[in-house]
C-alpha positions as CSV (number, residue, x, y, z in Angstrom):
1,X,21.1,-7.4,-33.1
2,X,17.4,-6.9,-31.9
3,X,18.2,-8.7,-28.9
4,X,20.9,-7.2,-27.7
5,X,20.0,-3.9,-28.0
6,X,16.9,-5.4,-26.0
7,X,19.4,-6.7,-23.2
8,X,21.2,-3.6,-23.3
9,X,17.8,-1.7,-22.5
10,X,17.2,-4.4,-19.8
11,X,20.6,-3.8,-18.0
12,X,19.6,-0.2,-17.6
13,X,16.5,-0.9,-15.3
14,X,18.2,-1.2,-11.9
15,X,15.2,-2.3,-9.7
16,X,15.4,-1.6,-5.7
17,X,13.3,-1.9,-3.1
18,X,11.2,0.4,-2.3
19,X,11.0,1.4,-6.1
20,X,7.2,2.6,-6.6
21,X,5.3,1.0,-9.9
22,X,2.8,1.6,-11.5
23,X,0.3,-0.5,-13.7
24,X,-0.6,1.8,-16.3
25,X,-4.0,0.1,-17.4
26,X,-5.7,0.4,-14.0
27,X,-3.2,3.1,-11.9
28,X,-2.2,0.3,-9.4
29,X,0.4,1.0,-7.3
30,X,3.0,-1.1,-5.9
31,X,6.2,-1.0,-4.1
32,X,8.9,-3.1,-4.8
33,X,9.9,-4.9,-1.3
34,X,12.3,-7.8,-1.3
35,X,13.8,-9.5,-4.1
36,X,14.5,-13.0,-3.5
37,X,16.4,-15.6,-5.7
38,X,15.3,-18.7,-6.8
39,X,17.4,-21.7,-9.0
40,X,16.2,-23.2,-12.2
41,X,17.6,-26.2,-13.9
42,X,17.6,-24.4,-17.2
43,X,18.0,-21.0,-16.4
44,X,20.4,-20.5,-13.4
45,X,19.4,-18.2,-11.2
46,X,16.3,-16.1,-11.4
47,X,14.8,-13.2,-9.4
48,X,11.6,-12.4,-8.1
49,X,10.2,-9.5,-6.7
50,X,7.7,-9.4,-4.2
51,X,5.1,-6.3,-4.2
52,X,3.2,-4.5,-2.2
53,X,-0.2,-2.9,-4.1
54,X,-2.5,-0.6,-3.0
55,X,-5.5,-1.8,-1.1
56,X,-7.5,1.3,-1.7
57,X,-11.4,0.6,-1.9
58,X,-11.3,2.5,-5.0
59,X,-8.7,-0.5,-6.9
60,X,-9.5,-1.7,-9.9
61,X,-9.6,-5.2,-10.4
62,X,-6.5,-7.1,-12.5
63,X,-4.6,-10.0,-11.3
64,X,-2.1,-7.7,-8.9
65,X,0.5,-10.8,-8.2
66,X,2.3,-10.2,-5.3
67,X,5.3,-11.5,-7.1
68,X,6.6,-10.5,-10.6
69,X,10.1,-12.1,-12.3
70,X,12.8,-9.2,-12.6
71,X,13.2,-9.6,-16.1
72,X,9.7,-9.9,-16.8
73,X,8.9,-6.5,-14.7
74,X,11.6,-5.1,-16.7
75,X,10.5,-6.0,-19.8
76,X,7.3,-4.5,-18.6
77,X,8.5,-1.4,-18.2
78,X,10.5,-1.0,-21.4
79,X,6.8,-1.7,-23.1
80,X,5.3,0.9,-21.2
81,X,2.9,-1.4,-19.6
82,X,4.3,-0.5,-15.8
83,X,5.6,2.9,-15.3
84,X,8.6,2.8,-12.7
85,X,10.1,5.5,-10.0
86,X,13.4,4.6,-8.3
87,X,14.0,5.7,-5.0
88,X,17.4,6.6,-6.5
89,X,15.5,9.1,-8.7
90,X,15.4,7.1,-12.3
91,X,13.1,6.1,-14.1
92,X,13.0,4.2,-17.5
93,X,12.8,7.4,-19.6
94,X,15.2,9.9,-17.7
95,X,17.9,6.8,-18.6
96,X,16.8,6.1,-22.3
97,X,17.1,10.2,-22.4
98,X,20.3,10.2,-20.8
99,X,22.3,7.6,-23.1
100,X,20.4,9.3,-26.2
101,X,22.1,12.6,-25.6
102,X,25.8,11.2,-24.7
């Protein structure tokens, strides 16, 4: 039952490009710029997004891959460990707030 609630919380997240993240243990920011697909023998098809950080002097040192899984971004964000503005105007919370109150 865990699980699917957890894949239920997943399907909510609707990443897009030009979505804006944030990496809430250094304030890194990154924009979300092309997702491309990839095949896997054991897992179909999986999705990868490739990001765009800041390059500010003032950047704190993490390893800023240029390229996260979808699900694993996701996930991210559900933990609170990434913080995530659509360009479509959600975010994580405004849609956990949303189905709470229907």
């Amino acid at each position: 039952m865990a699980i699917k609630a957890l894949q239920n919380e997943l399907d909510l997240i609707e990443l897009s490009r030009g979505d804006v993240i944030i990496e809430m243990a250094t304030s890194n920011v990154g924009v979300l710029l092309k997702k491309d697909r990839r095949i896997d023998i054991y897992e179909d098809d999986i999705y990868f997004w490739k990001i765009k950080w800041n390059n500010s002097n003032d950047i704190v040192e993490y390893h800023s891959y240029d390229f996260f899984e979808e699900e694993h971004l996701k996930l991210s964000i559900i933990l609170g460990i990434i913080k995530w503005q659509s360009i479509n105007g959600g975010t994580f919370e405004l849609q956990m707030e949303c189905i709470q109150n229907f």
